[in-house]
N, C-alpha and C positions, 0 to 999 in steps of 0.2 A: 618375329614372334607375335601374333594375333591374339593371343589369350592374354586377358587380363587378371592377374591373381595378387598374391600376397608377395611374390618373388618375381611377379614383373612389376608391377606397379613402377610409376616413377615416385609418385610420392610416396614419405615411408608413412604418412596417417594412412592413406590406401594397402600399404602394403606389411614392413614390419613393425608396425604400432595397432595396426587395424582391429585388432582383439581389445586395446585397453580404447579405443576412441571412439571403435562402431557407432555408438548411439547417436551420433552426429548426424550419423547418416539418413536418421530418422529428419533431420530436418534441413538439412543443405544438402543432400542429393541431388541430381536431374531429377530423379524418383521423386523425389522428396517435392523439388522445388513445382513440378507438375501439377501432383496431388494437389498442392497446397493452391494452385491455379485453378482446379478443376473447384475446390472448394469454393474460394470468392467467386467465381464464376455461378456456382449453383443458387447460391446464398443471395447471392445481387439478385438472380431471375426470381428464388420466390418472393424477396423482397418487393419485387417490381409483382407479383401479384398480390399485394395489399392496396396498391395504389390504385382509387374507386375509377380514376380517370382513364386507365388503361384496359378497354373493354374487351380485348380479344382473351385476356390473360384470367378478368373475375372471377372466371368458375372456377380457377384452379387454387382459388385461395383455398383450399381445404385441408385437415391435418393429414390427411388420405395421401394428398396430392404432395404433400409436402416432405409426409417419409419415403414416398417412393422415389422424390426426387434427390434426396439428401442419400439416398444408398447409390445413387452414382459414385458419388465420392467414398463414402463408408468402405464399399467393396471394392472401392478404384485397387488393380493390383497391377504387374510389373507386365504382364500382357496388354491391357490397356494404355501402360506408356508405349508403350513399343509402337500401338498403335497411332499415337498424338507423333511420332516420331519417325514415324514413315508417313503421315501426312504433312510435315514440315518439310521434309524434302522436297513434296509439292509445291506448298505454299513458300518455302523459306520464308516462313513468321512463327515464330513458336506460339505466339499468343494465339492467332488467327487458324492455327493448328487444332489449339484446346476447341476453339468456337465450334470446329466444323467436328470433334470430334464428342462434342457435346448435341449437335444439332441430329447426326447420327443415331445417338442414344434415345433421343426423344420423339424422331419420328418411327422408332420400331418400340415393339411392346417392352412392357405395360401401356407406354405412355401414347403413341399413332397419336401426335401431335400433329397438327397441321404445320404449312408455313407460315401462315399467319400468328401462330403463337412463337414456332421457333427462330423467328427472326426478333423476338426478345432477346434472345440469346445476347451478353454482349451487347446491350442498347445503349447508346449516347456515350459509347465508353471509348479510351485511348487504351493502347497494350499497357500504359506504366500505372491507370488505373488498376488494373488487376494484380501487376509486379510491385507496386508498391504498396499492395494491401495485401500480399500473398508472404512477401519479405518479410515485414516488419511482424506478421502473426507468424512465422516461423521462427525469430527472434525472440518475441517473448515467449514463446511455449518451450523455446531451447533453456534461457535465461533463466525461468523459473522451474522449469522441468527434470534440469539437468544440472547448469553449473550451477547456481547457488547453492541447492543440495548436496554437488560433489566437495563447495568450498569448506561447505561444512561439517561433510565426513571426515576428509581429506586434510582439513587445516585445522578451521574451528576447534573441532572436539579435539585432537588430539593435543592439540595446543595446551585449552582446558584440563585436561590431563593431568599435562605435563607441568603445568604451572601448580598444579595444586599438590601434585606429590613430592615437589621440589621447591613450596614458598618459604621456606626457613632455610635452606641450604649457602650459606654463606659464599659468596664467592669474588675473587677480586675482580675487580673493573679494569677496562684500560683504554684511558682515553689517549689519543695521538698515541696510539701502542705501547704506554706507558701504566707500568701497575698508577691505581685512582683507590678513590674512596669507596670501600667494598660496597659489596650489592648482594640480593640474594639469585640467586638459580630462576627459582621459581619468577620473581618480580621479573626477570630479562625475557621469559617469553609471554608475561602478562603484556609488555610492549606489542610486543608482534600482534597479541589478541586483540587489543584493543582497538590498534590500526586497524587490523581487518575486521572485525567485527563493525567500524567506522563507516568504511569502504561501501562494504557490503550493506550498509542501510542504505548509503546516497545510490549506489544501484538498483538495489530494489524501487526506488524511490524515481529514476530516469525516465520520463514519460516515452510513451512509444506510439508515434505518430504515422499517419498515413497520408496519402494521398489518393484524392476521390471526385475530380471535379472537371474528367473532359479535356478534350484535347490542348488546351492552355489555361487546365486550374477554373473556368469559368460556368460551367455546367450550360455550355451554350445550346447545344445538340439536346438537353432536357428540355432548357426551357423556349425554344424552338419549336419543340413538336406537344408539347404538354406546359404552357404560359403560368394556369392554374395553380400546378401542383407546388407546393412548397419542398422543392428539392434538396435546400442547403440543409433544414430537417431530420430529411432522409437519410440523404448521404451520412448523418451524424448518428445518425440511429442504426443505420446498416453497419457501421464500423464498427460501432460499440456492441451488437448482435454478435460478433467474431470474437471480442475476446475483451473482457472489464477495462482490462489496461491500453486499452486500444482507444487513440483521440481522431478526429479527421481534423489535419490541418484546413483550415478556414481560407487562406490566399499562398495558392500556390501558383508555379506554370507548369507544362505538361509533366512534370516530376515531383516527388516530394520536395524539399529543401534540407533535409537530412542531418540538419543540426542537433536534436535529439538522439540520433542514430549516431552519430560522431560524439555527443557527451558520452553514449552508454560503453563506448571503443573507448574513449578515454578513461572512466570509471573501470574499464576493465583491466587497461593497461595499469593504472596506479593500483589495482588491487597484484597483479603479477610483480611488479617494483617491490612490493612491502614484500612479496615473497622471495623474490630476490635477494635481496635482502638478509630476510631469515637462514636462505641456504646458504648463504656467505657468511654468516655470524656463525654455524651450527657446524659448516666446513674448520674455520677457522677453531674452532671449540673444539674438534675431533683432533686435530694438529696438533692443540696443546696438550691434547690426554684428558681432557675434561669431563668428555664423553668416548665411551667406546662403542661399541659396535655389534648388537646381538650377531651371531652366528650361525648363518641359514645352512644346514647340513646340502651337502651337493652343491655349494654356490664358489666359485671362483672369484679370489680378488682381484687375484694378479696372474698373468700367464706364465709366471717368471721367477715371483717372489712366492713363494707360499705363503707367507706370516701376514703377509696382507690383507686387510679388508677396505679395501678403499671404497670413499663416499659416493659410490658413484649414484645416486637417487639423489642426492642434493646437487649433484651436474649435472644428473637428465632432468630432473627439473628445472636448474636455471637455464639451462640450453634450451629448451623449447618455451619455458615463457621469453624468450630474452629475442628466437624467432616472432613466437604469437606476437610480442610488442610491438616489432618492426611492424609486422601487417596493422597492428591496429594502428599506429604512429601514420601509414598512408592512407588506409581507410577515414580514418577521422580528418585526414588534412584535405583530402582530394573529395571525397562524397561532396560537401557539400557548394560547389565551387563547378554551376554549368555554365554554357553558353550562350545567353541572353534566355529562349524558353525551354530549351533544349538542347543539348549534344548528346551522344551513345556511353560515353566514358564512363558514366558511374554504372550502365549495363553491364560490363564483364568484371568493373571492378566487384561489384555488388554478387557476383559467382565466388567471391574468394570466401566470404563472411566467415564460413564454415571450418575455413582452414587454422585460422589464427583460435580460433575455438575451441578447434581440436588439440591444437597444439598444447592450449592451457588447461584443457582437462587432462591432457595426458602428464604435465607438469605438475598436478594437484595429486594423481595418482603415487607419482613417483615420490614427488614429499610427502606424502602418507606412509609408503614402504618406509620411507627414510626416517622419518619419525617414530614408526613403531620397532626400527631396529637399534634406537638407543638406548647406551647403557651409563646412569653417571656413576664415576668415578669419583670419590669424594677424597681418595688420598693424594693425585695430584691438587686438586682444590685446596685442602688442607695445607699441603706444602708450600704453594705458592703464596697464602694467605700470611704462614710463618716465616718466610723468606721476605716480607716485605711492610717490617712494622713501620715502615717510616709511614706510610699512607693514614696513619691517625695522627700523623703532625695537623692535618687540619681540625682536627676535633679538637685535640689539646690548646692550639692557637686561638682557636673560638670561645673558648672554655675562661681561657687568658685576658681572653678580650671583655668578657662577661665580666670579671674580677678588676677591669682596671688597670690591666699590667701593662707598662712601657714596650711600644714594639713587638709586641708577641709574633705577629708575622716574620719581621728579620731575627728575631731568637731560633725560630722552629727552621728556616731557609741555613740559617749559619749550622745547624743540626745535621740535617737529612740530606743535604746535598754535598754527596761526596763522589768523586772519580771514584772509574777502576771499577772492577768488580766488588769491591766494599759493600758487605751488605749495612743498613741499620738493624740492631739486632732490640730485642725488648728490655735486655739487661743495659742498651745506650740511652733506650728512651725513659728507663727507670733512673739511671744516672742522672740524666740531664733534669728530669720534674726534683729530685732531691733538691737540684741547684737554685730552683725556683724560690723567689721572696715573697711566697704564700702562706697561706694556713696547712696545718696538717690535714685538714679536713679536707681541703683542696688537692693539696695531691694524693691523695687515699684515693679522691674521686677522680684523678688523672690516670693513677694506677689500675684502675677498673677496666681502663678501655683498653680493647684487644683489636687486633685484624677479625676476629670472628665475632663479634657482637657490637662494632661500629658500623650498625646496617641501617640506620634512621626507622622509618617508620613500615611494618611489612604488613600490612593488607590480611583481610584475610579473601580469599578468591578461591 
């Protein structure tokens, strides 16, 4: 089968995910990745006509000269790859492809450049000059374009939401999966918020570097042919011309060093964990009855049960972040880790970028469905909370301990810790403060405390 579709594809981001992840494609395509080539490509040459030293190019310093050369790219569309890609076949260089399919451009109109001018084309530069300044501003324009935005439709707000419609909702805790000291609804996905909301600063925050400096990092091949010019400059000022967030790293060899690019894979990956996380806390919560499950009219649970509505958005969510991690877990280990100036390996690695991307947007997706189809449940919560007074043995002990009292700890342990299904009931824990050699005042104020209103301090959020 020669057609590539939605139902060949191998990959399912290519094929049945391709609706919820397309956007990616805007910047990790061959398409994509070209474009983004043809651009530093354009941007380098007019840069290279400001420079007073480079006389064949002067005249072209003009704003004239400068839109007309900039709508190469602007209008670049899926015919002119085709074109860069039947000239590679020739050349087998993708890079050396762009070059000649840029020099094409400039010696037919508008422009009947000469060769003296378009053998700027591509001056003093290596192919990973271009791929590593064509990369890294694909990354950030993806980063801030798309997934931060999606973290925050997707997780953020609904998060906020949820916290705020639910921050007094009493609910039991359970540490080592044992009922604990209650908590509220609302405070347990203030957690999740904050972490991500955490996260998501120190990403915004990952610097995003390039590389710009000649066949081993050295700018030999500039200052070779042009001594004068202050290149290292340039080079700094052309990068950051492409995009604010954009640094040239300073001492490289023919590559970036991609340590920055390996932080922002890590930063990514612990932002997908804390979501992991969430889906596995919000899974586990659905199990108890905690939460139910709106119900999407036409949607099937089960093929088998009817009664069913299983979680399954908080499993295609953690399934596909828990993919995207692996990818970022190799990406981040292997990028930065060449061969003395150079080896090929982080080039095909550095084709995946877009994959683990996808993945996580499409995981941010699915915990958005998953989140907007909860419903709480407040009579299991209530139940559970009256089913388990013994869990204010710690307030009481504390309360004990404030007053003075011998042992309060093994008083309240000798209490609550019973075999068997035994529950502790509130007519035990009223028996037992009676027995107390306190004030009445004292256990009046012991008698106060409930499984519902032992929730310490609640926020307002």
């Amino acid at each position: 089968m020669s057609i590539i579709n939605q139902l060949t594809a191998i990959s399912p981001i290519d094929g049945r995910y391709w609706d919820k992840c397309s956007s990616m494609s805007d910047y990790f395509s061959e398409y994509s990745l070209i474009k983004y080539r043809v651009l530093v490509e354009i941007e380098y040459f007019i840069k290279l006509t400001t420079v007073a030293d480079i006389k064949p190019l002067v005249a072209l310093n003009t704003e004239q000269q400068h839109v007309a050369l900039r709508k190469i790219y602007q209008e670049f569309n899926e015919a002119d790859a085709i074109k860069i890609k039947n000239i590679e076949k020739v050349t087998n260089h993708d890079i050396k492809a762009v070059e000649y399919f840029i020099k094409e451009k400039m010696t037919a109109a508008p422009f009947n450049y000469s060769d003296a001018i378009t053998e700027f084309i591509h001056f003093g530069l290596t192919s990973q000059d271009v791929n590593n300044t064509a990369i890294p501003l694909s990354i950030v324009k993806a980063i801030d374009e798309v997934i931060v935005p999606q973290l925050n439709s997707c997780a953020v707000q609904p998060l906020q939401a949820l916290a705020s419609s639910t921050r007094t909702v009493p609910m039991l805790a359970h540490t080592h999966g044992q009922p604990a000291t209650p908590t509220t609804v609302g405070k347990e996905f203030m957690v999740f918020l904050e972490r991500l909301q955490n996260q998501i600063a120190l990403l915004e925050q990952c610097p995003h570097t390039t590389k710009f400096g000649g066949a081993t990092g050295n700018l030999n091949a500039h200052y070779v042919a042009y001594p004068n010019v202050d290149w290292i400059a340039f080079g700094e000022s052309f990068v950051a011309s492409l995009h604010p967030k954009l640094k040239r790293s300073r001492f490289t060899t023919q590559i970036e060093h991609y340590d920055n690019l390996a932080a922002l894979f890590d930063g990514l990956k612990r932002i997908n964990t804390i979501l992991i996380d969430l889906c596995r806390d919000i899974w586990t919560y659905i199990s108890m009855e905690y939460f139910g499950q709106r119900v999407i009219k036409g949607e099937v649970g089960s093929s088998t049960m009817p009664h069913k509505v299983n979680p399954i958005d908080f499993e295609n969510a953690e399934g596909n972040m828990g993919v995207a991690n692996a990818l970022y877990e190799h990406l981040a280990a292997k990028l930065p880790i060449s061969r003395l100036q150079r080896d090929l390996t982080d080039s095909t690695v550095l084709r995946t970028v877009g994959v683990p991307l996808a993945h996580s947007l499409l995981a941010f997706k699915s915990l958005q469905r998953g989140l907007g189809k909860l419903v709480l449940n407040e009579q299991p919560l209530h139940h559970d909370l009256d089913q388990n007074w013994a869990v204010i043995s710690e307030a009481i002990q504390t309360i004990l301990r404030r007053e003075g009292y011998p042992k309060p700890y093994e008083a309240l342990k000798e209490l609550t810790r019973v075999s068997g299904s035994k529950k502790i009931s509130q007519q035990d824990i009223h028996n037992f403060i009676d027995t107390l050699q306190v004030s009445d005042q004292v256990k009046q104020e012991l008698k106060v405390i409930t499984p519902f209103n032992y929730l310490g301090f609640i926020p307002e959020f």
